[in-house]
C-alpha positions, 0 to 999 in steps of 0.5 A: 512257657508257649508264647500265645501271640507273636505281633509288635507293639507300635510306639508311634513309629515304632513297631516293637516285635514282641511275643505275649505269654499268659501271666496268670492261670486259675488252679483250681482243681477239676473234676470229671463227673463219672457214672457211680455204677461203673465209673465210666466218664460221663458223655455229653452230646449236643442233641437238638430237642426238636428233631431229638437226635445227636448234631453234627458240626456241619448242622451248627450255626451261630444265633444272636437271641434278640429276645425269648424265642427268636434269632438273627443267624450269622453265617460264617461268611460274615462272621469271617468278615469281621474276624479277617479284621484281625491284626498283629499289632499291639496299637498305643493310643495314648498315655495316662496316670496308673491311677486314673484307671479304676481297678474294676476295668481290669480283665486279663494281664499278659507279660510281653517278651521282645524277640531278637531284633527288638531288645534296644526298642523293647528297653527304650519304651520300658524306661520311658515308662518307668521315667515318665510313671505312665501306661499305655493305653492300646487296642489288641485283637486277640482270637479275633476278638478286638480288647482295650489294654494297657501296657505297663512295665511289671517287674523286669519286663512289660505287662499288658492287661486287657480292660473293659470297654465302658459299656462293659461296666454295669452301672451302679446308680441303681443299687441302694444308696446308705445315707446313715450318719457315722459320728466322729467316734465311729469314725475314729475307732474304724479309721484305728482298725485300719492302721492296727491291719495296714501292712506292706502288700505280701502275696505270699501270705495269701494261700488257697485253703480249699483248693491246698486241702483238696489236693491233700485229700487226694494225695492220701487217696492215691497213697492208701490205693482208693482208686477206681479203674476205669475201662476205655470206651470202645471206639465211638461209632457215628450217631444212626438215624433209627428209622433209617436204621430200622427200614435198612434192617427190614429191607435186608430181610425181605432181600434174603426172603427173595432170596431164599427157595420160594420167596417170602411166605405169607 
């Protein structure tokens, strides 16, 4: 794996150089959208609607919608000044029970792995985890982009999960409430469905069908020969402006017009 962050965690003081990894990724299966005619992968271009041409990056800047229609700009130096924020450092706040926190805030789980010089800090901070049976609550900037974590011990290393801000969670209180009465039997029968379902958790016994199946289709694909080939594009040439275009052509021609014995005719 390629390590994503390179910092140190602080553990009061103690700074812990650790370098984090993506603990998970999604899998599911990608698709170009190809042109049925020929086959040739589809281009996507930012064209602004108003002006009705292709935008370069230089002509892109950042919009926050306030409301339809209108827009505060943020200009690059002020974007930069709160990026240049950013720290290296996984900062622990405090600590709290695993079950204090509902699973809803959970966003992303990344593993932490010490370098060289940070082994004997690293296994310190894991076993008093481990002893204590708490989680570390931190702050992170990653890609400039300050997230809430914890940090928990997974396994043989150190887990952090980055989690929700509060106002992150959409409230609930606005959903339908079921009031309806459950009798002592209904209860009985549901509460003895559970315990006839309710066995140790075992990851390996969840697969993606759909996903299991698609590669499979295309495994048979490749084996029978349905394939298509597609030709590389030429080489992309910069978006012409085609009145400019168009004037530059007719200035050419009256230039070899000049040129030419007796000038123009009309």
């Amino acid at each position: 794996m390629r390590s994503m962050w390179n910092g140190s965690l602080s553990f009061g003081l103690v700074n812990i150089p650790v370098k984090m990894y993506a603990a998970t990724q999604g899998k599911d299966l990608r698709f170009n959208q190809l042109h049925s005619v020929c086959h040739t992968p589809i281009k996507y271009e930012k064209v602004c609607p108003h002006c009705q041409r292709a935008v370069v990056p230089e002509e892109i800047v950042r919009g926050y919608s306030y409301e339809p229609g209108r827009y505060v700009i943020i200009q690059d130096e002020e974007w930069e000044s709160f990026a240049a924020q950013a720290t290296r450092t996984v900062d622990i706040l405090r600590f709290v029970e695993l079950r204090e926190i509902d699973p809803i805030y959970y966003e992303k789980t990344y593993y932490l792995e010490p370098t060289d010089t940070g082994g004997k800090a690293y296994r310190l901070l894991q076993e008093a985890l481990l002893q204590s049976g708490k989680i570390a609550v931190a702050e992170i900037t990653i890609r400039s982009k300050p997230s809430l974590a914890v940090v928990r011990v997974y396994h043989e290393v150190l887990a952090l999960e980055t989690i929700f801000y509060p106002d992150e969670v959409r409230d609930y209180t606005h959903l339908a409430q079921v009031r309806a009465p459950v009798s002592p039997r209904e209860l009985e029968v549901a509460l003895s469905l559970i315990e006839t379902l309710t066995e140790p958790f075992n990851p390996e016994h969840y697969s993606d069908e759909r996903r299991l199946g698609l590669q499979e289709l295309i495994e048979k694909k490749i084996q029978g020969q349905q394939i298509v080939q597609v030709q590389q594009p030429a080489a992309e040439k910069a978006p012409v402006d085609l009145l400019a275009a168009l004037q530059a052509s007719i200035q050419a021609q009256q230039a070899k017009g000049a040129k030419a014995p007796g000038g123009l005719r009309h």
